[in-house]
C-alpha positions as CSV (number, residue, x, y, z in Angstrom):
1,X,0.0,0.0,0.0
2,X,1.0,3.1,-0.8
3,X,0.7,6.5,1.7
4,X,-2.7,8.1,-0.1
5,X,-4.4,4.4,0.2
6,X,-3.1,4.1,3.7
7,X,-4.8,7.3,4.3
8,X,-8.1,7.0,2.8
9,X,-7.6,2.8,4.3
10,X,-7.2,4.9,8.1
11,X,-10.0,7.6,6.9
12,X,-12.7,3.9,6.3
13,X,-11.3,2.4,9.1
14,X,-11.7,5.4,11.7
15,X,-15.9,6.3,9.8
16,X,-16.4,2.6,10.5
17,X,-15.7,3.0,14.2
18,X,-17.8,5.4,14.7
19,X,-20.8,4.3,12.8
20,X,-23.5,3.1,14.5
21,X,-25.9,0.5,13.5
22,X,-29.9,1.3,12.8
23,X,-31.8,0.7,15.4
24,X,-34.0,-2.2,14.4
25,X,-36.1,-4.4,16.5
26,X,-37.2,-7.7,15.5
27,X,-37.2,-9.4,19.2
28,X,-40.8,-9.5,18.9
29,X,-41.2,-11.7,15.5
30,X,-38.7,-14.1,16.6
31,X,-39.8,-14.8,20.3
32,X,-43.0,-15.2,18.7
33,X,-41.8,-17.4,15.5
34,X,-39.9,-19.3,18.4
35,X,-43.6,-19.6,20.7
36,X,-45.7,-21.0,17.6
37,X,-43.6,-24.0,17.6
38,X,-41.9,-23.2,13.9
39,X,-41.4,-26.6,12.4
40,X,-44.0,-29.2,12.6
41,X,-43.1,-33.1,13.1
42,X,-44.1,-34.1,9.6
43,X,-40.3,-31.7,8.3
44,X,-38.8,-33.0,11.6
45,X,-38.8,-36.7,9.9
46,X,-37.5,-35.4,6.8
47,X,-35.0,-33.6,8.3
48,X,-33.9,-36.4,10.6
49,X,-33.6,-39.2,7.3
50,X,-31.6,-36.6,5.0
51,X,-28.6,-36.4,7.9
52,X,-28.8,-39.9,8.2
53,X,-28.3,-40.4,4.4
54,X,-25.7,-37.8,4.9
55,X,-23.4,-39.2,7.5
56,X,-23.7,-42.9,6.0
57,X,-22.5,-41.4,3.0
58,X,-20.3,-39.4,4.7
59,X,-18.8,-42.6,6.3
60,X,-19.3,-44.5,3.3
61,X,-16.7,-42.1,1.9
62,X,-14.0,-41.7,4.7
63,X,-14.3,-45.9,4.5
64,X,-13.4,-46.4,1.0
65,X,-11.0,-43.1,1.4
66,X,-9.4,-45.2,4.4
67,X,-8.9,-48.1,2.2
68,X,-7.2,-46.5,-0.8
69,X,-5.0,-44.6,1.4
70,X,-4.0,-47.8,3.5
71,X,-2.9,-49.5,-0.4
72,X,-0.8,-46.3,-1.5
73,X,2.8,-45.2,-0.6
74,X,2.1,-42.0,-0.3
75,X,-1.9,-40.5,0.3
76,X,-0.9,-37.2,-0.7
77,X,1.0,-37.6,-4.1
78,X,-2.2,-40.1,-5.5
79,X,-4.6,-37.5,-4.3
80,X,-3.4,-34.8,-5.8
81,X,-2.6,-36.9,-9.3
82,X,-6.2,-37.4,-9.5
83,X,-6.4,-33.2,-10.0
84,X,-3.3,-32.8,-11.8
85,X,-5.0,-33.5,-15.1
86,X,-8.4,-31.2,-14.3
87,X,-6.0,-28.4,-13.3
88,X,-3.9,-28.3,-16.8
């Protein structure tokens, strides 16, 4: 950085302290989005089955990533050969 963006960097910096934020109250829709109950049990479920799909996949993953890793000299070098090509 040169001394004029220094400068104009302090000027930002020094407004930004001593800006103040808008006064806006929204304690009153969420206390009372949070008192209705918000989600009913039928998107509970759903909720519930896609994170278990997740972490089995998840763990599928890390299992077969495990495995490979366990067969190879090095992890790292057969990792990234696998991008070499998509990165040229």
């Amino acid at each position: 950085m040169n001394g004029d963006q220094r400068m104009n960097f302090a000027k930002l910096v020094e407004a930004a302290r001593h800006e103040r934020p808008p006064a806006v109250d929204v304690t009153d829709r969420v206390l009372a989005s949070l008192m209705s109950g918000g989600a009913t049990q039928s998107s509970d479920w759903g909720m519930w089955v896609a994170s278990l799909i997740s972490v089995a996949a998840a763990a599928a993953v890390m299992t077969l990533a495990g495995y490979q890793g366990a067969l190879t000299v090095d992890p790292l070098v057969e990792l990234i050969r696998g991008f070499v090509p998509t990165i040229q």
